[in-house]
TORKOLLUM-566900 format. One record per residue (C-alpha): x, y, z. Coordinates in steps of 0.05 Angstrom, whole numbers, padded with zeros to 5 digits, always signed. Layout:
// residues N
XYZ;...
END
This chain:
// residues 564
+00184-04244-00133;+00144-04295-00186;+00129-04357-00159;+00104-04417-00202;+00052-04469-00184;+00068-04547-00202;+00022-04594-00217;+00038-04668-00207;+00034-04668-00286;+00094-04630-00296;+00135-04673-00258;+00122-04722-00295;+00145-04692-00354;+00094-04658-00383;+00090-04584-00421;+00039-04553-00382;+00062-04491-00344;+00025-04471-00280;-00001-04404-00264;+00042-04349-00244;+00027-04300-00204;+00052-04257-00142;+00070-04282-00071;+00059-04354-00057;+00008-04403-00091;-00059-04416-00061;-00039-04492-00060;+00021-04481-00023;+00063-04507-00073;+00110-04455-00115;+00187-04433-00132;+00222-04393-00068;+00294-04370-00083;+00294-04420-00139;+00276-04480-00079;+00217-04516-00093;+00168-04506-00028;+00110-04542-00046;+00082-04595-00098;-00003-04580-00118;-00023-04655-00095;-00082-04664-00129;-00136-04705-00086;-00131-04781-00087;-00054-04782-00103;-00017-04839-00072;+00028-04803-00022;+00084-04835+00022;+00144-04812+00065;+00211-04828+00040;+00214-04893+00089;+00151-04913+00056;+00177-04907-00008;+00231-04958-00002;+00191-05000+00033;+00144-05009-00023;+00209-05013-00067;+00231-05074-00030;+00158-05108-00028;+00161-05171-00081;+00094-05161-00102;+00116-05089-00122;+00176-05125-00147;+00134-05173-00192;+00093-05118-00214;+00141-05066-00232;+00166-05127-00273;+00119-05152-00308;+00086-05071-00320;+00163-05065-00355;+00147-05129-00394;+00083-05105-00420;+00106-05044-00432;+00164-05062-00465;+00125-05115-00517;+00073-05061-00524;+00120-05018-00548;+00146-05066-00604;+00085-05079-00635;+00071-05001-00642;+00131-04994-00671;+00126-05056-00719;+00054-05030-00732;+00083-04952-00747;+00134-04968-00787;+00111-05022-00828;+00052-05027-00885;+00003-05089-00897;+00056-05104-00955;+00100-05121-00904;+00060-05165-00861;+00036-05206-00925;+00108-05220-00936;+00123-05241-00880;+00061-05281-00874;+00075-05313-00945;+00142-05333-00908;+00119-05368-00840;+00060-05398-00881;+00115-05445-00924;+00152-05457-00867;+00084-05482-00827;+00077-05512-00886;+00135-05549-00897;+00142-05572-00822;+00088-05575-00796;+00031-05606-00856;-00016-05626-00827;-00039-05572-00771;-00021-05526-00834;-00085-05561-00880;-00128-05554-00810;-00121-05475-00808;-00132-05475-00892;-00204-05452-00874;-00183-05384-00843;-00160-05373-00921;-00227-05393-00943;-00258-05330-00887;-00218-05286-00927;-00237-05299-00992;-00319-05299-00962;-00294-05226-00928;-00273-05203-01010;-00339-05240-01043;-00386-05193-00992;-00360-05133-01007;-00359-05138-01097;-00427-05112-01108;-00427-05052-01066;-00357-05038-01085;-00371-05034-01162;-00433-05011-01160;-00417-04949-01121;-00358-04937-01151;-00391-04939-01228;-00444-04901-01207;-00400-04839-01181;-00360-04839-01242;-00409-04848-01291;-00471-04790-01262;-00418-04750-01223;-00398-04718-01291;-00472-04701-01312;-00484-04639-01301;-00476-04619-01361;-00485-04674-01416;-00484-04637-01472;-00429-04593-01455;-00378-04658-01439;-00419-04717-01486;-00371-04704-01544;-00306-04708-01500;-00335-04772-01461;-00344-04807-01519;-00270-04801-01544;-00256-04816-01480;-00290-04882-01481;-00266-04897-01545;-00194-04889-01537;-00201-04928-01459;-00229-04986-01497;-00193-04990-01550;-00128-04988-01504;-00150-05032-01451;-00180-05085-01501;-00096-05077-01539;-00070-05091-01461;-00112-05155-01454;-00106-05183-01518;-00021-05176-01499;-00035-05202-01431;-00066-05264-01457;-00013-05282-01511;+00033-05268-01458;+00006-05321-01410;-00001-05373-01458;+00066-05372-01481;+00097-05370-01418;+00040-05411-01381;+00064-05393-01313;+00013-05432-01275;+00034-05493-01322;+00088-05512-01260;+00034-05519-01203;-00010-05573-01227;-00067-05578-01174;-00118-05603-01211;-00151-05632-01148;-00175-05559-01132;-00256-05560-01131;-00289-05501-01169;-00344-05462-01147;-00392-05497-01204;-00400-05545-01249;-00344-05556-01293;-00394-05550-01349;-00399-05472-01339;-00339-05455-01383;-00369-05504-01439;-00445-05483-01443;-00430-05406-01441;-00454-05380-01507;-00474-05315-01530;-00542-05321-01501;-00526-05340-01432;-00481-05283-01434;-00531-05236-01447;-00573-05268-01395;-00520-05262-01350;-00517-05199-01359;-00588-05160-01350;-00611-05193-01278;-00684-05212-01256;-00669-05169-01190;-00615-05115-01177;-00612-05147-01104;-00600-05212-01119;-00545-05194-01168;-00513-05158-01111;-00513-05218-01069;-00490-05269-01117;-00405-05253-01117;-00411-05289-01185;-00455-05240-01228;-00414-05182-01232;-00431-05164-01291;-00499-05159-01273;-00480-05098-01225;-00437-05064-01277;-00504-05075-01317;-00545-05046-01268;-00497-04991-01246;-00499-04955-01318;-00575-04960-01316;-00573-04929-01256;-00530-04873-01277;-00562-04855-01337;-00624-04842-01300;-00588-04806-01250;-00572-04757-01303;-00642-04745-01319;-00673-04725-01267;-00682-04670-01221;-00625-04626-01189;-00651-04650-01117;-00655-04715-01123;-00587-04726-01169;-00553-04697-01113;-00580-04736-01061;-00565-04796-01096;-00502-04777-01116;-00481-04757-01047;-00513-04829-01028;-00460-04867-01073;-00402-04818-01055;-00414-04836-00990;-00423-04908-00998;-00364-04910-01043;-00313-04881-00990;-00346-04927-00934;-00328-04997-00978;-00269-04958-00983;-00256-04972-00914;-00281-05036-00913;-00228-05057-00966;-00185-05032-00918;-00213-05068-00859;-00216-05134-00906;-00144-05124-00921;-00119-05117-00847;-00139-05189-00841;-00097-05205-00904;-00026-05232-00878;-00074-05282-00836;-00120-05307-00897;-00059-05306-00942;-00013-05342-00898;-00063-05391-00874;-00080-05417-00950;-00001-05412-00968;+00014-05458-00913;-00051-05498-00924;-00027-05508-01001;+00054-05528-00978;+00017-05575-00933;-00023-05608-00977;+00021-05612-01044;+00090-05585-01024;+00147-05537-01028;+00151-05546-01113;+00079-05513-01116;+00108-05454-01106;+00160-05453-01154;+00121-05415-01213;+00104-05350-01173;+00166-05322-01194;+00152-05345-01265;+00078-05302-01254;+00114-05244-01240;+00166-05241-01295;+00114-05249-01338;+00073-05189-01314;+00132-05144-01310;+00157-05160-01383;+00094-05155-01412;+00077-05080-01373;+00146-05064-01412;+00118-05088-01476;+00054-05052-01475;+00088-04979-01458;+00140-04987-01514;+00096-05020-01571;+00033-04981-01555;+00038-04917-01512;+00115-04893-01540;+00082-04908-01607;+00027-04862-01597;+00064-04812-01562;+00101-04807-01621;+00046-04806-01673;+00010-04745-01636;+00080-04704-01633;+00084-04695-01570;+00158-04681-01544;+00185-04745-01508;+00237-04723-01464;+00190-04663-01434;+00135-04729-01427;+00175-04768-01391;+00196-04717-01344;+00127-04707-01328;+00104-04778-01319;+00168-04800-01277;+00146-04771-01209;+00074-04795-01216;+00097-04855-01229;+00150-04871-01185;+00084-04844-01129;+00042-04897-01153;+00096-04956-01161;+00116-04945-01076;+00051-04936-01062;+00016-04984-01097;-00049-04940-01103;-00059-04885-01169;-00096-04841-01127;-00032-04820-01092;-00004-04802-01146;-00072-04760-01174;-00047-04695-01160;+00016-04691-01180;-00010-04722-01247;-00054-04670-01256;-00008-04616-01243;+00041-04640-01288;-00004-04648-01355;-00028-04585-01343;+00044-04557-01337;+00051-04604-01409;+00001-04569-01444;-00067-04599-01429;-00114-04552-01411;-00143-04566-01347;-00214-04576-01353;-00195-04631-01392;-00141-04656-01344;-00196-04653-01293;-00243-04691-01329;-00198-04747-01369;-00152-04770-01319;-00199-04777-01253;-00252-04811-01300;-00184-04849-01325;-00174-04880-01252;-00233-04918-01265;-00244-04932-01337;-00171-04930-01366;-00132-04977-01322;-00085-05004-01368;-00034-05043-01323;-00093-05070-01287;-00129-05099-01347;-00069-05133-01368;-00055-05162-01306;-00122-05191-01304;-00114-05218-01366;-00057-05256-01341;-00083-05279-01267;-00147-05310-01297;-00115-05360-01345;-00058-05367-01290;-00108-05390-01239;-00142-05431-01287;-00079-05464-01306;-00066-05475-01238;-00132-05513-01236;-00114-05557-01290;-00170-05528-01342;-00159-05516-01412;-00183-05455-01440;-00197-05451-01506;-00197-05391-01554;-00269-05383-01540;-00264-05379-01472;-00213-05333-01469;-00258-05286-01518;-00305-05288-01473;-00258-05274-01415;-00230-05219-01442;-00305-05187-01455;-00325-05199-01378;-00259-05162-01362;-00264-05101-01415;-00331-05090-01371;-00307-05116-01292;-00251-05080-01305;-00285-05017-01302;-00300-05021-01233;-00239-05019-01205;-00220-04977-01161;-00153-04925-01138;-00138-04962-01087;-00089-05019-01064;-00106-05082-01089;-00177-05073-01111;-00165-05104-01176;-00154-05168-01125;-00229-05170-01112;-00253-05164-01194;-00204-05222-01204;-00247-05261-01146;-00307-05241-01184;-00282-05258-01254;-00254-05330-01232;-00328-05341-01197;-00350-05322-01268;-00316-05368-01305;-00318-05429-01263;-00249-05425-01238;-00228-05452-01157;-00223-05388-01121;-00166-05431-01079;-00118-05415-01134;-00132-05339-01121;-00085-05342-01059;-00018-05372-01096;-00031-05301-01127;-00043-05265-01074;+00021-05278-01045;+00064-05249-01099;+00005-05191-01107;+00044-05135-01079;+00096-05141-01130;+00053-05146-01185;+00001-05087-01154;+00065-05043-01160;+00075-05050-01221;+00007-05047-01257;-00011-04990-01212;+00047-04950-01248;+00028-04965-01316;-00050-04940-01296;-00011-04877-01282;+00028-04872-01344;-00028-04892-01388;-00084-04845-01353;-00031-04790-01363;-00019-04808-01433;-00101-04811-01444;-00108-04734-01419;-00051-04717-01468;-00081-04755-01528;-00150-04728-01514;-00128-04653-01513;-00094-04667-01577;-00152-04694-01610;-00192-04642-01586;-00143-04589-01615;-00130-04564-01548;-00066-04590-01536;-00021-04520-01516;-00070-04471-01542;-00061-04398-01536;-00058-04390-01462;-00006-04439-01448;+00030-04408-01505;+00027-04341-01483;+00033-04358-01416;+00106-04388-01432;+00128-04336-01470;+00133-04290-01419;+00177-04331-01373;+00250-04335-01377;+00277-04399-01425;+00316-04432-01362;+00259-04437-01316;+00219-04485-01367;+00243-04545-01342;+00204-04598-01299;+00211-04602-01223;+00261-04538-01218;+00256-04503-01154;+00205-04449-01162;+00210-04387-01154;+00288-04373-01146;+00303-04342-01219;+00240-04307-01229;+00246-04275-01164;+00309-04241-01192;+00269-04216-01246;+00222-04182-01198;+00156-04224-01198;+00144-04294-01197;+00078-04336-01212;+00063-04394-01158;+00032-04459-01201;-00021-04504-01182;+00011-04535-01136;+00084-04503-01113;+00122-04572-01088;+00163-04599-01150;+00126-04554-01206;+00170-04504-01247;+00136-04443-01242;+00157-04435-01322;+00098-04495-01331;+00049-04485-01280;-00016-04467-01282;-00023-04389-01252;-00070-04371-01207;-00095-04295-01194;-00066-04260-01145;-00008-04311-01146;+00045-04248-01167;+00089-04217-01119;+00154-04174-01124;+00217-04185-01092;+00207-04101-01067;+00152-04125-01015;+00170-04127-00954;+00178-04196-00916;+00119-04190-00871;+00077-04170-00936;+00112-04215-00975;+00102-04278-00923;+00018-04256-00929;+00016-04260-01008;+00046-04329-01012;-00002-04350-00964;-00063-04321-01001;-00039-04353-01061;-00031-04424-01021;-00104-04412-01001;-00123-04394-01075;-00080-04463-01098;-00118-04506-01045;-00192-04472-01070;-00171-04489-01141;-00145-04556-01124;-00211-04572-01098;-00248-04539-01154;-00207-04578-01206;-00221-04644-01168;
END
């Protein structure tokens, strides 16, 4: 006869299974003719007879504990599931929402708590010249390995990123002067961070000036000079290149690391978002009303129709000047970009880009190369959108910029630009650095941070489609676009298993083999890129079968990591 030992664990509900083992258990606890004889008490466990238990039962001060243990249970419970199952998108929103009402009701306690808005803004200004810096410094040396072997293909790159970002900023700015969405706020009493006379004396000299710093420290701990890092971040990456194996890697390794930690700083920052935000949005109902809200939704139309504009008067257009088949190009941009529009962040979407251009024909060193570099250097959407925020806020402000200043604008942002990262809403701390730049009242940043997740979805998209588009346009200009592998490659799979995000494996496996792509979740095997060792035959058996696939997952994840 078994018998099974109990722990007071398992009654409570827990998996753990005691020891079995003939005749009775050493604790004297165990199963008898399926009667429980004995419970393992562990030492120090509150014990009582039955009469004791109801006593204690009966006892108000158990009464008023068990009560308020249910309470606290019961609200602890709600805010873990608030905080599961909703995202810092949500919590700005609703922020946003009981900052008008404070607002509205309640104006002047809402002006009092204005300065927590003013912490948050300090919290973004702190964190701009390690951010950038960092971030410039991985994607500008991390590709050096070989210069000579990837200078022709990084200059094409940078050509085509400029020349794209500078077409997105020049429609940006035509598009916010012709709708002037920040025309319907009129606070001119906001305060900027200098003299107004910044925007007038800036010439081309005290550009440069700005530019090249007297000390790399103190241009990381002025917010303003950002420029200055971007400056100093290039330097500092061209001499990475150059020198030895040893010490590029430990410096490399430095700013990787450094990188991912202001990663999570961003992170931290933006956990105290919904409280900055909703603090200044009540602060700014207070002070000048309901009506200054009224043009937010006039900021946001304006963003979204110009985002249209760009993709069908500049990236269909090229798409159709280099050939390249439109309906098989939008299949293969519409999951990346419907990744990157929930998410708000491109770097979600980063793999399944890459897997599909190099199921479109790009080969996929230059995938690797064009489209992470891309994240940083080719953000289309974002560029645009800061095009538009900067003349909002300074139309919110009540100053008048001139063609000039808006040339010179739209300079600072072809370079601040740069350094943004794949993240959510790091394009909301270059705009913080760019207004600082220019003069403009960083108070004006928060009417735009309220509507930001709306407009971070949709630039974030268009960063996708136009990175995607870049890897594409590259290849082609290379000559590379589907060379002879990918040709021959195709032609040995069947015609109906060519189309994007087909269920792999199904048909071929009734021809008897099957290739696994780069990645097997929503890839037709028809376009994916093989690995070896990837084949199997429908005659294995399942056990054998079951051991391939995983080999060839392990092989995907190697090459995954390889490719990245």
């Amino acid at each position: 006869m078994h018998s099974t030992s109990l722990s007071i664990s398992e009654l409570d509900g827990n998996r753990h299974t005691g020891n079995r083992h003939n005749g009775n258990s050493n604790a004297g606890g165990g199963m008898h003719n399926g009667k429980l004889t004995g419970v393992d008490i562990h030492p120090g466990t509150y014990h009582h007879s039955h009469s004791d238990h109801l006593h204690q039962e009966t006892s108000p001060q158990t009464t008023f504990n068990g009560t308020w243990g249910v309470a606290t249970k019961a609200i602890k419970d709600a805010w873990m599931f608030l905080r599961e199952r909703t995202n810092i998108t949500a919590w700005i929103l609703v922020a946003v929402v009981i900052g008008v009402l404070v607002g509205k009701f309640a104006p002047e306690f809402a002006v009092k708590i204005g300065p927590l808005g003013t912490v948050f803004i300090r919290m973004i200004q702190c964190i701009v010249g390690p951010l950038i810096f960092s971030t410039l410094v991985v994607g500008i040396a991390g590709h050096g390995d070989n210069l000579v072997r990837i200078g022709r293909l990084a200059f094409k790159c940078v050509v085509y990123f400029e020349v794209v970002t500078t077409i997105a900023l020049i429609i940006g700015l035509i598009a916010v002067n012709i709708a002037k969405p920040g025309a319907a706020f009129n606070l001119e009493g906001l305060t900027p961070p200098d003299p107004a006379t910044i925007i007038s004396n800036i010439t081309w000299v005290t550009q440069m000036e700005a530019i090249v710093p007297t000390s790399f420290f103190l241009a990381l701990n002025d917010h303003s000079a950002v420029l200055a890092v971007v400056f100093c971040a290039i330097m500092f990456s061209v001499a990475i290149t150059q020198v030895d194996e040893r010490s590029r890697g430990i410096m490399l390794d430095f700013n990787n690391s450094l990188s991912a930690i202001m990663f999570k700083v961003v992170e931290l920052v933006m956990n105290y978002a919904p409280i900055g935000v909703g603090c200044a949005i009540a602060s700014t109902v207070g002070q000048y009303g309901v009506k200054s809200l009224t043009g937010l939704l006039n900021l946001v139309v304006t963003l979204y129709v110009s985002l249209i504009i760009f993709v069908l008067v500049i990236l269909i257009p090229i798409i159709i000047f280099c050939r390249f088949p439109l309906k098989e190009f939008v299949r293969a941009i519409g999951p990346p970009f419907l990744m990157a529009f929930a998410t708000s962040s491109s770097e979600s979407a980063l793999p399944k880009a890459m897997d599909n251009m190099v199921a479109f024909g790009v080969p996929k060193d230059i995938v690797a190369f064009v489209i992470p570099t891309g994240c940083s250097f080719n953000l289309d959407g974002t560029t645009l959108y800061l095009a538009i925020a900067v003349i909002f806020c300074a139309q919110v402000a009540g100053i008048d910029k001139s063609v000039r200043d808006q040339v010179f604008i739209c300079l600072s942002l072809m370079l601040t630009s740069k350094g943004v990262a794949a993240v959510p809403r790091t394009s909301f701390i270059v705009l913080a650095s760019t207004l600082s730049s220019f003069g403009v009242p960083l108070e004006s940043l928060m009417l735009v941070s309220s509507v930001d997740a709306f407009l971070d979805m949709a630039r974030t998209g268009i960063n996708v489609i136009g990175n995607m588009t870049a890897s594409a346009v590259i290849a082609k200009w290379e000559g590379e676009f589907r060379n002879e592998d990918w040709v021959a490659q195709r032609s040995l799979l069947m015609p109906e298993t060519l189309a994007m995000d087909e269920p792999d494996g199904d048909r071929d496996l009734e021809r008897g083999t099957a290739e696994l792509p780069l990645h097997r979740s929503h890839l037709s095997p028809g376009l994916g890129h093989t690995l070896p060792g990837a084949s199997f035959a429908v005659e294995d058996h399942p056990q054998q079968l079951n051991t391939r696939m995983m080999n060839s997952e392990k092989a995907s994840i190697h090459s995954i990591r390889s490719l990245v």
